[in-house]
CHARMM-style PDB file with segment names, atoms N, HN, CA, C and O in Angstrom:
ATOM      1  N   UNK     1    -178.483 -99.436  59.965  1.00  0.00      PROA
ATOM      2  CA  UNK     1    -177.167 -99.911  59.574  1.00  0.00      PROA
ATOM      3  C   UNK     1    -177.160-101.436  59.545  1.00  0.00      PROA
ATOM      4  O   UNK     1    -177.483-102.140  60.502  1.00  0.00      PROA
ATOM      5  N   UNK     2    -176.825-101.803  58.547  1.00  0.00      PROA
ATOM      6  HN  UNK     2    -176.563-101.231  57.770  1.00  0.00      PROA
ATOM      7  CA  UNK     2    -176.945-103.479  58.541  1.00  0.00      PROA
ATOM      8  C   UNK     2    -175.680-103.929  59.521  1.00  0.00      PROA
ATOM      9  O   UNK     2    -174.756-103.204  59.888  1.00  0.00      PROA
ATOM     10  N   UNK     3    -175.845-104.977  59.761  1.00  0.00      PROA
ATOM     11  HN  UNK     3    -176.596-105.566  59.463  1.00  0.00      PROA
ATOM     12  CA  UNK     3    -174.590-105.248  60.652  1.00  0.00      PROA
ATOM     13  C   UNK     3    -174.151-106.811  60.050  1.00  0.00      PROA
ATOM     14  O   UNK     3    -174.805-107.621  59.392  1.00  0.00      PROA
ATOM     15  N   UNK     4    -172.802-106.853  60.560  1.00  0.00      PROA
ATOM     16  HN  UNK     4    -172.271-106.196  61.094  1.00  0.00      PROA
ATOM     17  CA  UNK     4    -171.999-108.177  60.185  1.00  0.00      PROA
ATOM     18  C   UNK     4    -172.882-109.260  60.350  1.00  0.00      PROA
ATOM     19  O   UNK     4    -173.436-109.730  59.356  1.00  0.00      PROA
ATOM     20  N   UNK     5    -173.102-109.752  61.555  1.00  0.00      PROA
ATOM     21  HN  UNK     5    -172.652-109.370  62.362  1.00  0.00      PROA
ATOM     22  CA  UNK     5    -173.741-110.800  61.645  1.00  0.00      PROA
ATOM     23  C   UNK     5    -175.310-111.096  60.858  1.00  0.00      PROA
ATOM     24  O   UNK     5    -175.840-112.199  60.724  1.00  0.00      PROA
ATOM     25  N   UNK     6    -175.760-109.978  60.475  1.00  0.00      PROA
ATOM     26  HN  UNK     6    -175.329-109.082  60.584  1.00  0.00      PROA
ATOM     27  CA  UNK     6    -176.665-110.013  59.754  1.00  0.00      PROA
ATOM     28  C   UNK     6    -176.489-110.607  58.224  1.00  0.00      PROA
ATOM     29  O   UNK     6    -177.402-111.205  57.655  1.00  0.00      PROA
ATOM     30  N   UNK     7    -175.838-110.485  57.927  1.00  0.00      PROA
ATOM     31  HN  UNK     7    -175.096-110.000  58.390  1.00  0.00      PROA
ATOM     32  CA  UNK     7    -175.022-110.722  56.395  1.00  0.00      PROA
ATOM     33  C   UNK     7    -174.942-112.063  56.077  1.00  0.00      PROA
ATOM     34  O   UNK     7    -175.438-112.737  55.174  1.00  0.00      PROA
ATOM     35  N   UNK     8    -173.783-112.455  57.562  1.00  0.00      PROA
ATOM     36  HN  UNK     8    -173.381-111.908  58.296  1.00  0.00      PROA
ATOM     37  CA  UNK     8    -173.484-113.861  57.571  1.00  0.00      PROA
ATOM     38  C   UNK     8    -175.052-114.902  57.752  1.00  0.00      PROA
ATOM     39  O   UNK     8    -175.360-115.871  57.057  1.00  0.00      PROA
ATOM     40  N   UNK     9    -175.810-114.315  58.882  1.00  0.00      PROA
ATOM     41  HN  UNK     9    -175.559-113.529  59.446  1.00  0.00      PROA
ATOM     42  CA  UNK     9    -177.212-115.097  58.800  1.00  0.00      PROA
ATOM     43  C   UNK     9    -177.740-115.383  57.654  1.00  0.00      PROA
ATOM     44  O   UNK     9    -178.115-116.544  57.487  1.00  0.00      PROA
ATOM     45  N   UNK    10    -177.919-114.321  56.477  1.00  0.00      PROA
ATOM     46  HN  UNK    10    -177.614-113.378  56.613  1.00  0.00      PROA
ATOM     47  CA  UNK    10    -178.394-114.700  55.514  1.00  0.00      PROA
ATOM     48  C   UNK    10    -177.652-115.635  54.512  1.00  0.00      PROA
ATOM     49  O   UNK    10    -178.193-116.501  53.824  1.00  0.00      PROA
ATOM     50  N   UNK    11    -176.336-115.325  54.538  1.00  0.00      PROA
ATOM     51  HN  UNK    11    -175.896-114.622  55.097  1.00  0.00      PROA
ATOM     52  CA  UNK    11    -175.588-116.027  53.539  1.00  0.00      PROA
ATOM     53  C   UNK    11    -175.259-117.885  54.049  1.00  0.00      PROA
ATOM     54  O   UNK    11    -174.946-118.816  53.307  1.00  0.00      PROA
ATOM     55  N   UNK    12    -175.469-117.892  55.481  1.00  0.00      PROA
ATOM     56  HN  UNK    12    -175.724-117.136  56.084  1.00  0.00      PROA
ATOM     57  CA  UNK    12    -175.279-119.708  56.108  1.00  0.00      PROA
ATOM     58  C   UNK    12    -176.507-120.040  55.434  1.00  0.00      PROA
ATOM     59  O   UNK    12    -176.620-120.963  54.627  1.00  0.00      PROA
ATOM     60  N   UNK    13    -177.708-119.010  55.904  1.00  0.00      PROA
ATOM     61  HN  UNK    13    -177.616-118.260  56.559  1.00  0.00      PROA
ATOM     62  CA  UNK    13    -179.315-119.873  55.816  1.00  0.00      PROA
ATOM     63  C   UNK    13    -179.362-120.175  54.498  1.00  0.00      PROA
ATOM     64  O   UNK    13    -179.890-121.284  54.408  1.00  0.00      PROA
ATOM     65  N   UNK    14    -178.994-119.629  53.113  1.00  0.00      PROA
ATOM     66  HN  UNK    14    -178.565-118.729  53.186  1.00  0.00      PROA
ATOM     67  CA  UNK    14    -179.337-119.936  51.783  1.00  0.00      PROA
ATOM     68  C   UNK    14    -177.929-120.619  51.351  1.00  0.00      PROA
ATOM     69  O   UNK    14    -178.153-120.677  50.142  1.00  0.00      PROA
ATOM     70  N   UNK    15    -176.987-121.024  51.462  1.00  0.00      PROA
ATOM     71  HN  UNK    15    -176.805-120.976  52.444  1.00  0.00      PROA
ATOM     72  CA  UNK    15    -175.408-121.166  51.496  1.00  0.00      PROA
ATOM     73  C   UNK    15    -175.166-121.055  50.147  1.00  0.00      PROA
ATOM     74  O   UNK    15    -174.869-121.753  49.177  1.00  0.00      PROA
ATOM     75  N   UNK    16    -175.475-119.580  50.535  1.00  0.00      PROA
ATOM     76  HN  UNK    16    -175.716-119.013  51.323  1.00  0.00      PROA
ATOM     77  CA  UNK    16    -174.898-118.951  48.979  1.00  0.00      PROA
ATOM     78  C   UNK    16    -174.036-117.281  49.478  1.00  0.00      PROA
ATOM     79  O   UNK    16    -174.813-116.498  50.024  1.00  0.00      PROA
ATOM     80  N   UNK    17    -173.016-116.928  49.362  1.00  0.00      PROA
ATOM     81  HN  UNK    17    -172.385-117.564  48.918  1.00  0.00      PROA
ATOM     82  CA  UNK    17    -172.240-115.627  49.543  1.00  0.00      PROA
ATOM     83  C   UNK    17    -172.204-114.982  48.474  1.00  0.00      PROA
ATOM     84  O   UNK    17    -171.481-115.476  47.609  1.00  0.00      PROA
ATOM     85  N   UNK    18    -172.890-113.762  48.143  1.00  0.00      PROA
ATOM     86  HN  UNK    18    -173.477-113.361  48.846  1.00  0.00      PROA
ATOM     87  CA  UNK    18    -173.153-113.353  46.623  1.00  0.00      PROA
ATOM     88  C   UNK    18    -172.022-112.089  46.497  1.00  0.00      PROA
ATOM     89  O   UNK    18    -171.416-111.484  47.382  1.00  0.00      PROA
ATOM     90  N   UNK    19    -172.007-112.003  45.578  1.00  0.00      PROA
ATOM     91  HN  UNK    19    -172.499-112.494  44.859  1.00  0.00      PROA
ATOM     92  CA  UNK    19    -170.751-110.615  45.489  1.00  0.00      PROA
ATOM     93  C   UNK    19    -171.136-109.334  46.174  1.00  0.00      PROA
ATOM     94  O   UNK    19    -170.241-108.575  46.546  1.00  0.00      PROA
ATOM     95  N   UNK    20    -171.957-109.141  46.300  1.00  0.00      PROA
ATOM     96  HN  UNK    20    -172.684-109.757  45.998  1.00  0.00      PROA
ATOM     97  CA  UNK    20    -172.881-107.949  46.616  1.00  0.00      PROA
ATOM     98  C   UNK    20    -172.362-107.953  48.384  1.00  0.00      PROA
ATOM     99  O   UNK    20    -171.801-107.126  49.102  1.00  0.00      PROA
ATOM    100  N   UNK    21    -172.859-109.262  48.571  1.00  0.00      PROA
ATOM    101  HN  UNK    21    -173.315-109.934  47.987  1.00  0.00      PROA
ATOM    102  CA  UNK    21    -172.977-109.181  49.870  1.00  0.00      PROA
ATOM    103  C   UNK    21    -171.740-109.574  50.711  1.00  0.00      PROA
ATOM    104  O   UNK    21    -171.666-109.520  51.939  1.00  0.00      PROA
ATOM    105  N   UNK    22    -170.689-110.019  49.766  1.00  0.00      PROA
ATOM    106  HN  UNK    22    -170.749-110.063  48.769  1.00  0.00      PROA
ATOM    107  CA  UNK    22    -169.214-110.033  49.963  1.00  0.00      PROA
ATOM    108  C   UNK    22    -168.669-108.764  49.787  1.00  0.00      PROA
ATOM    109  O   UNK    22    -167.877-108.609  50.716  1.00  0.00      PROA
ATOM    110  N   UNK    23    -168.680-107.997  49.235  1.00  0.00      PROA
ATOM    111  HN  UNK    23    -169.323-108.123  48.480  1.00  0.00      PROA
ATOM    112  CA  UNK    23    -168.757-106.570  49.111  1.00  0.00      PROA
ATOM    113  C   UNK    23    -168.851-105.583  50.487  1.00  0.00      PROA
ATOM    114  O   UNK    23    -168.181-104.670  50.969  1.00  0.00      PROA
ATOM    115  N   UNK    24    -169.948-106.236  50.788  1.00  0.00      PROA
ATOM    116  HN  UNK    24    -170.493-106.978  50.396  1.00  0.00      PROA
ATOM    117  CA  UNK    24    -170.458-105.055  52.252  1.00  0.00      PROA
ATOM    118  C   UNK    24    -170.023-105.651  52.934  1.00  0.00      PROA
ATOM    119  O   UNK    24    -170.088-105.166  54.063  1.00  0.00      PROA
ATOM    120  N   UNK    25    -169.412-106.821  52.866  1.00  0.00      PROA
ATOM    121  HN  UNK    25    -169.360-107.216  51.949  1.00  0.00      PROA
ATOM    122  CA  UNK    25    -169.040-107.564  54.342  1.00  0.00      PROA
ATOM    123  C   UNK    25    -167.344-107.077  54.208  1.00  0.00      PROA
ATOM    124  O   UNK    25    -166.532-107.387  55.079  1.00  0.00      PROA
ATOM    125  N   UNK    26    -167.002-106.343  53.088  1.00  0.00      PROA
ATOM    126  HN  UNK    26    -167.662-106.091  52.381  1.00  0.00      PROA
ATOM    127  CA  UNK    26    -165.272-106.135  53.338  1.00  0.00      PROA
ATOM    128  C   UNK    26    -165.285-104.560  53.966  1.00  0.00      PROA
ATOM    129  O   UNK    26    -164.513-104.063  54.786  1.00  0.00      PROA
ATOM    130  N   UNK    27    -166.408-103.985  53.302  1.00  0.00      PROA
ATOM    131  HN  UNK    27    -167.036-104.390  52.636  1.00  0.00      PROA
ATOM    132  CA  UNK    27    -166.290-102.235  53.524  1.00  0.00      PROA
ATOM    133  C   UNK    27    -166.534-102.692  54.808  1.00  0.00      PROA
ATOM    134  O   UNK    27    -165.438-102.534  55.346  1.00  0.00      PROA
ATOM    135  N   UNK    28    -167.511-103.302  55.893  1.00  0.00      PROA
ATOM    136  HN  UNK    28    -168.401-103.430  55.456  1.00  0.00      PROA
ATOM    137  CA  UNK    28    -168.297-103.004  57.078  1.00  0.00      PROA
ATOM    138  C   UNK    28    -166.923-103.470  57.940  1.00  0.00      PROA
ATOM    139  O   UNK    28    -166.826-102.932  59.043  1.00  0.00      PROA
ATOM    140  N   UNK    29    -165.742-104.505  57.526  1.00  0.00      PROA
ATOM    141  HN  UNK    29    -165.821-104.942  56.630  1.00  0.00      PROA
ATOM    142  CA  UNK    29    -164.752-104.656  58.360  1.00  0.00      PROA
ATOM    143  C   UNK    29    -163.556-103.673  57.845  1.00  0.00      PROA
ATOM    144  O   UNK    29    -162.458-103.802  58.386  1.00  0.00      PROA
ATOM    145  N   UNK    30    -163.705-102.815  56.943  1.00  0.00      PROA
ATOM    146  HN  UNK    30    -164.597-102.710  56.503  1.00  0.00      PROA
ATOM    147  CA  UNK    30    -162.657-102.114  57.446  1.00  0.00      PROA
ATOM    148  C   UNK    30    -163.133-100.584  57.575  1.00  0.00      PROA
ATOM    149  O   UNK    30    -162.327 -99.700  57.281  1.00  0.00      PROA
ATOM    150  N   UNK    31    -164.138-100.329  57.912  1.00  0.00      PROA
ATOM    151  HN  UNK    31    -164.793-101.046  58.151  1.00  0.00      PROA
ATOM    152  CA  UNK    31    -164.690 -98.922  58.234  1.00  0.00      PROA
ATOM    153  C   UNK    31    -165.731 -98.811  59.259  1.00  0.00      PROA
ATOM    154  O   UNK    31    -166.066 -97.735  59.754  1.00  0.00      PROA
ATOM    155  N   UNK    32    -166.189 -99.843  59.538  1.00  0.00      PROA
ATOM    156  HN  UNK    32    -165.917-100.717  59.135  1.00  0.00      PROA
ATOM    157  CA  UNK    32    -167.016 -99.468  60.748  1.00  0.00      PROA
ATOM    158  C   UNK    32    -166.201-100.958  62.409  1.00  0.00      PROA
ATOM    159  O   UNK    32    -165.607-102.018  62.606  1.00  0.00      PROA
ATOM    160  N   UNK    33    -166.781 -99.940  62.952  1.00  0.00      PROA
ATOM    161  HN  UNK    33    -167.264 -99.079  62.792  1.00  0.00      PROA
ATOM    162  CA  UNK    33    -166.622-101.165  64.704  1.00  0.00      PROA
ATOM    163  C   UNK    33    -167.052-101.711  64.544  1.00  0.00      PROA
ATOM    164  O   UNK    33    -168.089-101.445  63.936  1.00  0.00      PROA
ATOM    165  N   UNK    34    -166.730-103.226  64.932  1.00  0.00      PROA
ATOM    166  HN  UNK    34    -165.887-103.442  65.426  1.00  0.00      PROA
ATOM    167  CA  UNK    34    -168.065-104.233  65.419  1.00  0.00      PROA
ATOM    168  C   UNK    34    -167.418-104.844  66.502  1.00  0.00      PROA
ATOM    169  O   UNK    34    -166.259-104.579  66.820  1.00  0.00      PROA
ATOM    170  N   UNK    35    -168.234-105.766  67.155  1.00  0.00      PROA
ATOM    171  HN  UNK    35    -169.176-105.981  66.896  1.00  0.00      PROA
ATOM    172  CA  UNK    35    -168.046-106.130  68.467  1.00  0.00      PROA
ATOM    173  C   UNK    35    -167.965-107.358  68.325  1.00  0.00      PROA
ATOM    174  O   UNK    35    -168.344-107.759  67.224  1.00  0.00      PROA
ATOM    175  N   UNK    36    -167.474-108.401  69.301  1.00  0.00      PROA
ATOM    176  HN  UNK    36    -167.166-108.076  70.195  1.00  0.00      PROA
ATOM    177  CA  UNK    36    -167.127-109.663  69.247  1.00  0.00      PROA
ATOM    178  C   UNK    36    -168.317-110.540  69.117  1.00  0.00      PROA
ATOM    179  O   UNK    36    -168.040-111.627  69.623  1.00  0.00      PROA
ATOM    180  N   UNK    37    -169.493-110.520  68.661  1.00  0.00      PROA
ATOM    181  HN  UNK    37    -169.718-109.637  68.249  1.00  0.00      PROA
ATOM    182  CA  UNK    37    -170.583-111.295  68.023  1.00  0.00      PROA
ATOM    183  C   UNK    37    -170.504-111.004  66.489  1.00  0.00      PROA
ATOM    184  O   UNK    37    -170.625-111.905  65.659  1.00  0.00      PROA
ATOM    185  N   UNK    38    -170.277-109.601  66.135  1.00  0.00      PROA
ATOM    186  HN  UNK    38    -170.178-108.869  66.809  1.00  0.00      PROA
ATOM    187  CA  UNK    38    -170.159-109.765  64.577  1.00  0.00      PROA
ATOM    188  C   UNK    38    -168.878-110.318  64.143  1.00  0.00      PROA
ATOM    189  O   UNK    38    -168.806-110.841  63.031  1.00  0.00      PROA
ATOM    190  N   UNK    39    -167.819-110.252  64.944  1.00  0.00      PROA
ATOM    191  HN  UNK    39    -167.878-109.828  65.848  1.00  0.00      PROA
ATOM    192  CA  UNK    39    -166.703-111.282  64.684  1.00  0.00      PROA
ATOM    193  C   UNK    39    -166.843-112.431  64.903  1.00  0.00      PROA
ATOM    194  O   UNK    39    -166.270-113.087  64.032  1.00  0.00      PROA
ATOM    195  N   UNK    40    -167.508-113.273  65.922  1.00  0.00      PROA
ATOM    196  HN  UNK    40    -167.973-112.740  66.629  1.00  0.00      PROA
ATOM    197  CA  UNK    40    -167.661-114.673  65.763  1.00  0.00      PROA
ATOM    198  C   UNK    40    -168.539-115.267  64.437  1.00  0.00      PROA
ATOM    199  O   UNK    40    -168.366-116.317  63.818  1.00  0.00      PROA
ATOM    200  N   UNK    41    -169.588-114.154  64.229  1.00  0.00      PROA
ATOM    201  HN  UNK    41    -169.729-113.301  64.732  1.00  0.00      PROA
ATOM    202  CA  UNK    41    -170.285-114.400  63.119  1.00  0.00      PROA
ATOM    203  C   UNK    41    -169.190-115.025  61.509  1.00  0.00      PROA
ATOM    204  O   UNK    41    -169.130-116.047  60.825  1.00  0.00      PROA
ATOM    205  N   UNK    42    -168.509-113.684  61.551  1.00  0.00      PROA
ATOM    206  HN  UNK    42    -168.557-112.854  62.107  1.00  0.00      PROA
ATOM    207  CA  UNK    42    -168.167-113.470  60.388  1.00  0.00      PROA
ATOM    208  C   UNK    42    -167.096-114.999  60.264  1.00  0.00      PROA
ATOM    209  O   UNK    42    -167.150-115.648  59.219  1.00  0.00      PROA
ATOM    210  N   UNK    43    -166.245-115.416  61.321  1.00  0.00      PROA
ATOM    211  HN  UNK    43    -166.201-114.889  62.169  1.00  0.00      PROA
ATOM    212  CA  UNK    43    -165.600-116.333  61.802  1.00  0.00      PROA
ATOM    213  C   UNK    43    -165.765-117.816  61.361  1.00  0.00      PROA
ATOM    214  O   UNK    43    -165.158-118.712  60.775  1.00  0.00      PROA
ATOM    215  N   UNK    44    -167.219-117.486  62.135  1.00  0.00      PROA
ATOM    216  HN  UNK    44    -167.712-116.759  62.611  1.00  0.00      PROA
ATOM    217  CA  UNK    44    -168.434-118.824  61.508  1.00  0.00      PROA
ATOM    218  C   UNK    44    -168.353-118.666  59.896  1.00  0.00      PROA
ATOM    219  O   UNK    44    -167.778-119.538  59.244  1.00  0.00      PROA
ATOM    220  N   UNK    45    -168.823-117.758  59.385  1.00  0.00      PROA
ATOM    221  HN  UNK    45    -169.290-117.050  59.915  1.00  0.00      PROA
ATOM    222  CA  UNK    45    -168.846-117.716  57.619  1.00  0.00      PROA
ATOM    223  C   UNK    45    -168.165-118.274  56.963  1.00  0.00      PROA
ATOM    224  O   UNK    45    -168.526-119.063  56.090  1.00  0.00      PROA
ATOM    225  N   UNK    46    -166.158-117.761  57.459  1.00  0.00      PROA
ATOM    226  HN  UNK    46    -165.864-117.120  58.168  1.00  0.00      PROA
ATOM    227  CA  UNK    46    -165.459-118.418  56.942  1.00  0.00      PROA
ATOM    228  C   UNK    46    -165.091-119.800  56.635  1.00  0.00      PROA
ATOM    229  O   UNK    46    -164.690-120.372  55.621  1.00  0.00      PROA
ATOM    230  N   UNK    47    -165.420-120.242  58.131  1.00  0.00      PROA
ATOM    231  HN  UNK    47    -165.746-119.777  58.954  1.00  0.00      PROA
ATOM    232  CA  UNK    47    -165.685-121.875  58.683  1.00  0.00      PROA
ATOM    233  C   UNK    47    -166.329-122.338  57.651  1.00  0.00      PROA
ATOM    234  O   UNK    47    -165.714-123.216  57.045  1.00  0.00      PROA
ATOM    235  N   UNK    48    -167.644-121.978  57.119  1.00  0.00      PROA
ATOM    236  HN  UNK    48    -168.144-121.265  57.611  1.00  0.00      PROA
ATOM    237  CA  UNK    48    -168.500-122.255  56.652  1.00  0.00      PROA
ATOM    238  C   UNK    48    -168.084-122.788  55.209  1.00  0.00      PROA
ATOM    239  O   UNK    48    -168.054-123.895  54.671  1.00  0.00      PROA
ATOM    240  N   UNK    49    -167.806-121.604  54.873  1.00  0.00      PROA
ATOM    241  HN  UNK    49    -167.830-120.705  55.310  1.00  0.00      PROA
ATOM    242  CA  UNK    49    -167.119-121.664  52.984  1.00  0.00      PROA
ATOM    243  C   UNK    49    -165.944-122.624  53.004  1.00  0.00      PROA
ATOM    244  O   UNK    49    -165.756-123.408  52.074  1.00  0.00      PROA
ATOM    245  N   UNK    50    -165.000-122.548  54.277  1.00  0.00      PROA
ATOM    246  HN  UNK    50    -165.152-121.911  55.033  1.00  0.00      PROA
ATOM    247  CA  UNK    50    -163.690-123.265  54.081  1.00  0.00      PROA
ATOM    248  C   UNK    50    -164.308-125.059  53.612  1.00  0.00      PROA
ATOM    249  O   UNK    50    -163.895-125.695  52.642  1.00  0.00      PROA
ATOM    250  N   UNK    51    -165.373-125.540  54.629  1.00  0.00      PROA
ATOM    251  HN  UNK    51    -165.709-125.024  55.417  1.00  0.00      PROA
ATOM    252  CA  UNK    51    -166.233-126.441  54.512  1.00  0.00      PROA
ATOM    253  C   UNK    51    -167.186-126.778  53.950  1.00  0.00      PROA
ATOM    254  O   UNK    51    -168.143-127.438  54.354  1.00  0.00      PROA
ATOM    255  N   UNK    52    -166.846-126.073  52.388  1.00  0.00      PROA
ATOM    256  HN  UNK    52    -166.068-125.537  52.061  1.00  0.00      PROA
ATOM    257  CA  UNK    52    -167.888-125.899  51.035  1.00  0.00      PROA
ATOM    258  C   UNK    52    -169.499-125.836  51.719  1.00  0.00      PROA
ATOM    259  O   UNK    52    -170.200-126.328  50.835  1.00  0.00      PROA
ATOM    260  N   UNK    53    -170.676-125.337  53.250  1.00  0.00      PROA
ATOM    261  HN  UNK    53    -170.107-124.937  53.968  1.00  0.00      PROA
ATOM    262  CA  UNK    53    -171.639-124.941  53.360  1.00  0.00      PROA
ATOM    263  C   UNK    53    -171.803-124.206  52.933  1.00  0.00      PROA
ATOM    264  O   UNK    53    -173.031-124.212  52.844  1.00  0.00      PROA
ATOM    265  N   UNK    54    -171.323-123.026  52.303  1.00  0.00      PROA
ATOM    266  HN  UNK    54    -170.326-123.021  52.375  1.00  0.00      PROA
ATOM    267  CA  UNK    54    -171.583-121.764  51.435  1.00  0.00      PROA
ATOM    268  C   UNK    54    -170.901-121.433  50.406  1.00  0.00      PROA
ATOM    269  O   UNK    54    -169.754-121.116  50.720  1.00  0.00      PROA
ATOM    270  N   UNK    55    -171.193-121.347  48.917  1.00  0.00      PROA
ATOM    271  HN  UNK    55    -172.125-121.604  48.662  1.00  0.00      PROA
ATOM    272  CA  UNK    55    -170.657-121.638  48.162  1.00  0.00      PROA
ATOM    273  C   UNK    55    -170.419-119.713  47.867  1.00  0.00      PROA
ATOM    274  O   UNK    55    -171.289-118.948  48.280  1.00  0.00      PROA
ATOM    275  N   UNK    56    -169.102-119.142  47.094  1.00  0.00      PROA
ATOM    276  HN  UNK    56    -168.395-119.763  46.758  1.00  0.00      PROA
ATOM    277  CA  UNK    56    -168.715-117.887  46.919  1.00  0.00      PROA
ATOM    278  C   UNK    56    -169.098-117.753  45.157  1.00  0.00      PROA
ATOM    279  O   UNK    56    -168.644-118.368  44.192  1.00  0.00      PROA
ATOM    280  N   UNK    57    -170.071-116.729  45.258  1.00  0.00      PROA
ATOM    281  HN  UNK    57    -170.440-116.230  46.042  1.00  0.00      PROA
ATOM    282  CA  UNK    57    -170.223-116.324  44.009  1.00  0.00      PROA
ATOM    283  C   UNK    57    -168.923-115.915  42.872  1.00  0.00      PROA
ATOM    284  O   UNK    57    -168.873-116.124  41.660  1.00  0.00      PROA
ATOM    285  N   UNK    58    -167.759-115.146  43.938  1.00  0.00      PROA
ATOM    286  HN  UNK    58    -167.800-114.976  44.923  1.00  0.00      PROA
ATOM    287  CA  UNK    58    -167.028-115.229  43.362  1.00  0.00      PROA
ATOM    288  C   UNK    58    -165.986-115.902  42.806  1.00  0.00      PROA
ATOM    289  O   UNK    58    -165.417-115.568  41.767  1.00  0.00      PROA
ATOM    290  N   UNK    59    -165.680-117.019  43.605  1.00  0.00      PROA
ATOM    291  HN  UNK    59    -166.142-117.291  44.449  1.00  0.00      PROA
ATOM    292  CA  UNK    59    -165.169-118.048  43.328  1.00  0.00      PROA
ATOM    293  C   UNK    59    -165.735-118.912  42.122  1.00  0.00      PROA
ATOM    294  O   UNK    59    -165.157-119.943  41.780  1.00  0.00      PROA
ATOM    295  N   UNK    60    -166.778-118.500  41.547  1.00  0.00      PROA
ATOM    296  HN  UNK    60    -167.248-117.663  41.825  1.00  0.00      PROA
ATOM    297  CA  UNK    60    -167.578-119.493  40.619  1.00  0.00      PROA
ATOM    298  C   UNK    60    -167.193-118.406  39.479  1.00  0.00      PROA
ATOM    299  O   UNK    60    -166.680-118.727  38.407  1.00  0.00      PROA
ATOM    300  N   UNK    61    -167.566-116.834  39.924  1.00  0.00      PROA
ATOM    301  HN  UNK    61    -167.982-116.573  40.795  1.00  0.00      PROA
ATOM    302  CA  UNK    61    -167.595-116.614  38.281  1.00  0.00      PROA
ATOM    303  C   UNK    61    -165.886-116.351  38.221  1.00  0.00      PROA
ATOM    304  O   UNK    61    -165.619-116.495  37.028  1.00  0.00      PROA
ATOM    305  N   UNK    62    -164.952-116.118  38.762  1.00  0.00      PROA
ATOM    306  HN  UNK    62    -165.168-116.001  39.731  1.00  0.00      PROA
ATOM    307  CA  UNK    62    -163.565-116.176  38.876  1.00  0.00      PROA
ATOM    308  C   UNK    62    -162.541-117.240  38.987  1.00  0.00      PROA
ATOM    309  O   UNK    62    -161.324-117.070  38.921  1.00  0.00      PROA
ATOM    310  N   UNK    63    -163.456-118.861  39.243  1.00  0.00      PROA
ATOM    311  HN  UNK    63    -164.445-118.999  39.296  1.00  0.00      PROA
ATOM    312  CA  UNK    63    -162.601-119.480  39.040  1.00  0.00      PROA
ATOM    313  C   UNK    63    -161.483-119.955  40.167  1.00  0.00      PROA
ATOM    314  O   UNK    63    -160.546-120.719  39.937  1.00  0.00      PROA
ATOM    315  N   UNK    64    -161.809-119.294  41.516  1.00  0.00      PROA
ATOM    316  HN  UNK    64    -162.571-118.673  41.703  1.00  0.00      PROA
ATOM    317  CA  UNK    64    -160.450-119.284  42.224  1.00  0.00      PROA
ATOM    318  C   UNK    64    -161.140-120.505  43.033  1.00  0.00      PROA
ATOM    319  OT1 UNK    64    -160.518-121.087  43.921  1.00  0.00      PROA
TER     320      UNK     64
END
């Protein structure tokens, strides 16, 4: 099972959030548990993008 924080690792280290992997990161928070490391993770991510380090695929091909 892939897990949250796994997601986010990959998406800080290349600072790129691809749709794909924005995708599994919405199903995995609203259908599975996670525990307060895959929430700080995911936390961090946001941080991340809010502070243009990771740029959102979707935001590029959508414009937002």
């Amino acid at each position: 099972m892939i897990l949250i924080r796994e997601l986010v690792k990959q998406a800080l280290a290349t600072g790129y959030l691809t749709l794909e992997t924005e995708q599994q990161l919405r199903q995995l928070l609203q259908r599975t548990k996670y525990g307060r490391e895959d929430l700080d993770a995911f936390m961090c991510l946001q941080e991340a993008a809010i502070a243009g380090q990771v740029q959102q695929e979707s935001r590029q091909l959508f414009g937002s």
